[in-house]
C-alpha positions as CSV (number, residue, x, y, z in Angstrom):
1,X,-24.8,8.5,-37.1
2,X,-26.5,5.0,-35.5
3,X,-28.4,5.2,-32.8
4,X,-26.1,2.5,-31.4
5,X,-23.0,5.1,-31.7
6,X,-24.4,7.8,-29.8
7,X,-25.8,5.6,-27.5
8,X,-22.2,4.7,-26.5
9,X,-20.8,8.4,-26.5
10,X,-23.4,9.0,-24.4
11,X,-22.4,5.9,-21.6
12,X,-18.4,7.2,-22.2
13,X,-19.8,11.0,-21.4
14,X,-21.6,9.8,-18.3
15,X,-18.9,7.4,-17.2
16,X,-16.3,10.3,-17.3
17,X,-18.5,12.8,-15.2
18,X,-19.2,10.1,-12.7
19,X,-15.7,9.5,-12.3
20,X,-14.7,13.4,-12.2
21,X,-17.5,13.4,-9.6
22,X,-15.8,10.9,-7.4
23,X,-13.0,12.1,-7.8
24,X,-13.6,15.5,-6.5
25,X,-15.6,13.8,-3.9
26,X,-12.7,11.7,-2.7
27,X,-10.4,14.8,-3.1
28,X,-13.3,17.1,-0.8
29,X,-13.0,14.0,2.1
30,X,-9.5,13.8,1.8
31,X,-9.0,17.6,2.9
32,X,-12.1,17.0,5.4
33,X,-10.3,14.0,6.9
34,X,-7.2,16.4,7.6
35,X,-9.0,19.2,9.0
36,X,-10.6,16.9,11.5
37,X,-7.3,15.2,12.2
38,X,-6.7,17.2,15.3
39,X,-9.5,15.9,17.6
40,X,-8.4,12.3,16.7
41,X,-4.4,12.8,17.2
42,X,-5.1,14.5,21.0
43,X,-6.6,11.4,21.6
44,X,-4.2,9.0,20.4
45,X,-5.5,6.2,22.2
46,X,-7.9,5.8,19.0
47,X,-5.1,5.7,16.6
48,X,-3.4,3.3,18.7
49,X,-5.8,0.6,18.6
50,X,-6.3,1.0,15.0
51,X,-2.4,0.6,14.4
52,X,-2.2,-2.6,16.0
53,X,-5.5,-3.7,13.9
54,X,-4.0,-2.5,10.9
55,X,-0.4,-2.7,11.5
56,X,0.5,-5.8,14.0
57,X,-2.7,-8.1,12.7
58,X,-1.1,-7.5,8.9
59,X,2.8,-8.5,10.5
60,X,2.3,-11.8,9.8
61,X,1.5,-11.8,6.3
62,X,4.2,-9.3,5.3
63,X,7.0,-11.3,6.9
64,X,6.1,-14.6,5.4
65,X,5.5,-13.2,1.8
66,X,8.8,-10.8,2.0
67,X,10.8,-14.5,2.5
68,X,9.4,-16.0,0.1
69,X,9.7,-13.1,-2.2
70,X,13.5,-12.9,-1.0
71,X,14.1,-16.6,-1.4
72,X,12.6,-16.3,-5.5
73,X,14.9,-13.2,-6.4
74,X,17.9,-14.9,-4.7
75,X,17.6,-18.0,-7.1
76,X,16.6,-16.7,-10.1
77,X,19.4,-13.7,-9.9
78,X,21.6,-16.0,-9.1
79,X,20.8,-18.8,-11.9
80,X,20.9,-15.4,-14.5
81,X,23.9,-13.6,-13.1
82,X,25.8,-16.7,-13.5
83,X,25.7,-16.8,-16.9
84,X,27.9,-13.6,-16.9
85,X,30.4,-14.6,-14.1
86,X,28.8,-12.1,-11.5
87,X,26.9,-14.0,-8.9
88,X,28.5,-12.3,-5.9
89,X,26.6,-9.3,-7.3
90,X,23.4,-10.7,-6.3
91,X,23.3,-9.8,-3.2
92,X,23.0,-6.0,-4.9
93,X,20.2,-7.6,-7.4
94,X,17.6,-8.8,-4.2
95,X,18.3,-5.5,-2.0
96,X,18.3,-2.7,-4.8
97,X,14.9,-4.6,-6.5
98,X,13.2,-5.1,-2.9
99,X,14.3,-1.6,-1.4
100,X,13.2,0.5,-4.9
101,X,10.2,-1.8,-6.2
102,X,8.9,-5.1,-4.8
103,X,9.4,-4.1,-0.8
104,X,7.4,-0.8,-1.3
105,X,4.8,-2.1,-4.2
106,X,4.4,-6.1,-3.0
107,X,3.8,-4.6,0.6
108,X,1.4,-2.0,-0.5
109,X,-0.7,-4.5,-2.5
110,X,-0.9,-7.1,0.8
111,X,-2.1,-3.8,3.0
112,X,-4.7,-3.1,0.6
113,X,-5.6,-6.8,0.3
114,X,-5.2,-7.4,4.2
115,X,-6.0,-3.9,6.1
116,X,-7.7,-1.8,3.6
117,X,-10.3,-4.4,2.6
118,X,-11.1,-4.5,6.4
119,X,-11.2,-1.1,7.4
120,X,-13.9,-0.5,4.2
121,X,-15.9,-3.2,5.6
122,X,-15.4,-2.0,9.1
123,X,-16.9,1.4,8.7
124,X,-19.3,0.2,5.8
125,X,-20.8,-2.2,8.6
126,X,-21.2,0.6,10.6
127,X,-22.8,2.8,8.4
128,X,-25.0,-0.1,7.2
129,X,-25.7,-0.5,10.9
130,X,-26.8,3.1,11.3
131,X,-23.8,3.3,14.1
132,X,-22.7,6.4,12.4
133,X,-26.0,7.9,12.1
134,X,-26.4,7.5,15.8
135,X,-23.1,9.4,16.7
136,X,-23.9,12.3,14.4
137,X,-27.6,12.3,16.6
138,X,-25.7,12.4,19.8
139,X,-22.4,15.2,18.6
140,X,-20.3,13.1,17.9
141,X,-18.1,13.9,14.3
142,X,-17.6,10.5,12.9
143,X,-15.0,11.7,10.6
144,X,-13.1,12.7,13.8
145,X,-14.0,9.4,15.7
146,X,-14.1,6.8,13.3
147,X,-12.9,7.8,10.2
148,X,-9.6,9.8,11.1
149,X,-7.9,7.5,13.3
150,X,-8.0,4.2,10.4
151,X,-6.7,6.6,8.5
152,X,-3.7,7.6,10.4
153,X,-3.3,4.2,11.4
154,X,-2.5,3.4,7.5
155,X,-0.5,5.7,7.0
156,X,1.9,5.2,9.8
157,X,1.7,1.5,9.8
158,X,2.5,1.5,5.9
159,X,6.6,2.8,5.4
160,X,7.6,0.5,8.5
161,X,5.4,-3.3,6.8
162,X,7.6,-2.3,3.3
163,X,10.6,-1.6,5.9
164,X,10.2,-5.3,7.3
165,X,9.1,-6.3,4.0
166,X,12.3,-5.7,2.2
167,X,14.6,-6.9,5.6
168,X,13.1,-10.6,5.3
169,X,13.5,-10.3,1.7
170,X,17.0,-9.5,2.4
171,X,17.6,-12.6,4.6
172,X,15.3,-14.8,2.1
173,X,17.7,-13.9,-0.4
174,X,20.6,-14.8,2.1
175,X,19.3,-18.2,2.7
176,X,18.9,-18.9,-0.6
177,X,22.3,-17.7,-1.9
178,X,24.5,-17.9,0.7
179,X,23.4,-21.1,2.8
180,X,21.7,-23.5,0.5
181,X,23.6,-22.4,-3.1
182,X,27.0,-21.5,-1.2
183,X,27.9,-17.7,-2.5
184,X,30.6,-16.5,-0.3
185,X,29.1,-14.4,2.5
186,X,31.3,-11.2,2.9
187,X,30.8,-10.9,-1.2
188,X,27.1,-11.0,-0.5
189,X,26.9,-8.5,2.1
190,X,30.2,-6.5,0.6
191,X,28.5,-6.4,-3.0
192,X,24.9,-4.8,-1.3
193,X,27.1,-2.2,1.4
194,X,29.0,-1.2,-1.9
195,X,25.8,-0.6,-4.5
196,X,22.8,0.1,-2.3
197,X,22.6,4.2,-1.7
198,X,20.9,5.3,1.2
199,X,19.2,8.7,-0.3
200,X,18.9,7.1,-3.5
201,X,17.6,4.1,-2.9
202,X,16.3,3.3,0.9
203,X,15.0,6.8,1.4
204,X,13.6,7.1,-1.7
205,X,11.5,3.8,-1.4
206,X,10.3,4.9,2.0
207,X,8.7,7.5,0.2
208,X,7.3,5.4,-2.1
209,X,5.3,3.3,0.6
210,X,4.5,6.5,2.6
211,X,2.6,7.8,-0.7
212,X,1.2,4.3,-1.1
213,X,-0.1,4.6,2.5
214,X,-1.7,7.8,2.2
215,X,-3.5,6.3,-1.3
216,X,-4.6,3.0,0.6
217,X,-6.4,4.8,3.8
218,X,-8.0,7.5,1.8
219,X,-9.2,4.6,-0.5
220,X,-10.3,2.3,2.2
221,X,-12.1,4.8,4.7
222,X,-13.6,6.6,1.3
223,X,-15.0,3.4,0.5
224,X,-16.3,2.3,3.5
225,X,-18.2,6.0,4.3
226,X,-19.8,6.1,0.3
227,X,-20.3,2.5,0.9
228,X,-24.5,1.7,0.3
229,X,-26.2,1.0,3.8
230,X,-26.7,-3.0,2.4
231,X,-24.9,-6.1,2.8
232,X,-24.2,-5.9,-1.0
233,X,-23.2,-2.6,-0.8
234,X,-20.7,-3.2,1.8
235,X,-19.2,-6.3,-0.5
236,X,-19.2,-4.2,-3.3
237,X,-17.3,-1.6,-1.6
238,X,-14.8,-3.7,0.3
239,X,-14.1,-5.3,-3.6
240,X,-13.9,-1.7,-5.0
241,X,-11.0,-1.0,-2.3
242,X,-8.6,-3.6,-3.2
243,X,-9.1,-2.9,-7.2
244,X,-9.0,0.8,-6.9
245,X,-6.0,0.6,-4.3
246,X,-3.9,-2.1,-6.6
247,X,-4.5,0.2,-9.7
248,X,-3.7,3.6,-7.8
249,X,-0.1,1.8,-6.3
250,X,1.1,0.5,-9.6
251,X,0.2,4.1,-11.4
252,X,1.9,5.8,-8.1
253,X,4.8,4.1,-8.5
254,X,5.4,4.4,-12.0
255,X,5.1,8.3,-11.6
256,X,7.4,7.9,-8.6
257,X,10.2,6.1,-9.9
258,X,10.2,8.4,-13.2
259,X,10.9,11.6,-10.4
260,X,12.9,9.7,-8.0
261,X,15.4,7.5,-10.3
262,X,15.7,9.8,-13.3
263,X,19.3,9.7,-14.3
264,X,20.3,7.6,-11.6
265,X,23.0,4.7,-12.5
């Protein structure tokens, strides 16, 4: 056997125990970040501030993209349904694919992009600055103060962006179909009342987005804590949080669609 060879089984063996390592870590922080949850939800001033950082400052981008989202799968269902006579059903084709997928997934990925990034360099900044050093010299948990309330913030702020996220994909797809093409209103809105289940379809993606909150915070604040005291350290973390996030959503939701929409017609 080359040297080459085991020289390579040797970087795969050491990247899998650093990645089981992490892991674990993340998993260890996670449960930490819980248990200190208490102090930071009696004072829910904190959690407040960070929801409007994370929440209202991310509005903007969430409403504008769910349009245009909206306005895309309005055309093209309606140019493809065509072809089979069906084009009132496409008001069914732009709710069930933003309520179950795109609202949920699409809304995650602009979080991550938007809030998580920020929040990683947020406390990575702070850390770099030695801010959280200083709080753990005068008794002060940093977990509890700084950590815990960007992480609730996430994952309350998450279910209700995908909510509004698939609504103005709803009337993108109205304004596309209904005023500019000319599909007949009450078919529109008939069609999606008719097809759309509420357990099966608008609960379900709630879910969704509240599992793809929980995955964003613990990524982003996880980050931003392991983050290395440097300016490079806090880039490299900040672009570790938007990969990491986009690849934990899209393997989330495949796992949650094949539990939540097994068998479902």
């Amino acid at each position: 056997m080359s040297k080459r060879l085991i020289a390579s089984i040797q970087n795969i063996g050491h990247g899998f125990i650093e990645y089981t390592w992490q892991f674990g870590f993340v998993c260890r922080f996670f449960i930490l970040i819980l248990l200190k949850s208490a102090v930071s939800l009696r004072r829910f001033g904190l959690v407040m501030r960070e929801l409007y950082f994370v929440g209202v400052m991310s509005l903007i981008i969430i409403l504008v993209s769910g349009l245009f989202v909206g306005m895309v799968l309005g055309l093209q269902g309606y140019e493809t349904l065509q072809k089979f006579g069906s084009e009132t059903a496409v008001g069914t084709l732009v709710a069930l694919s933003l309520v179950r997928e795109l609202g949920p997934v699409v809304a995650a990925l602009l979080f991550a992009s938007r809030a998580g990034s920020a929040i990683t360099a947020e406390i990575g900044l702070m850390k770099a600055t030695e801010q959280l050093a200083a709080m753990g010299m005068m008794a002060v948990d940093p977990i509890a103060r700084i950590v815990a309330p960007r992480f609730w913030a996430g994952v309350i702020s998450m279910p209700f962006l995908a909510a509004m996220f698939s609504v103005m994909g709803v009337f993108g797809g109205y304004l596309v179909t209904v005023v500019y093409i000319g599909v007949d209103a009450g078919s529109f809105w008939s069609q999606m009342q008719s097809n759309v289940d509420f357990h099966y379809d608008i609960v379900n993606g709630f879910i969704k987005s509240c599992f793809f909150g929980v995955a964003v915070a613990t990524i982003a604040v996880f980050q931003g804590y392991d983050a290395a005291p440097t300016a490079e350290g806090v880039s490299r973390a900040t672009t570790r949080t938007v990969v990491t996030s986009a690849l934990v959503i899209l393997g989330l939701d495949f796992i949650l669609t094949a539990f939540m929409f097994r068998g479902v017609s």
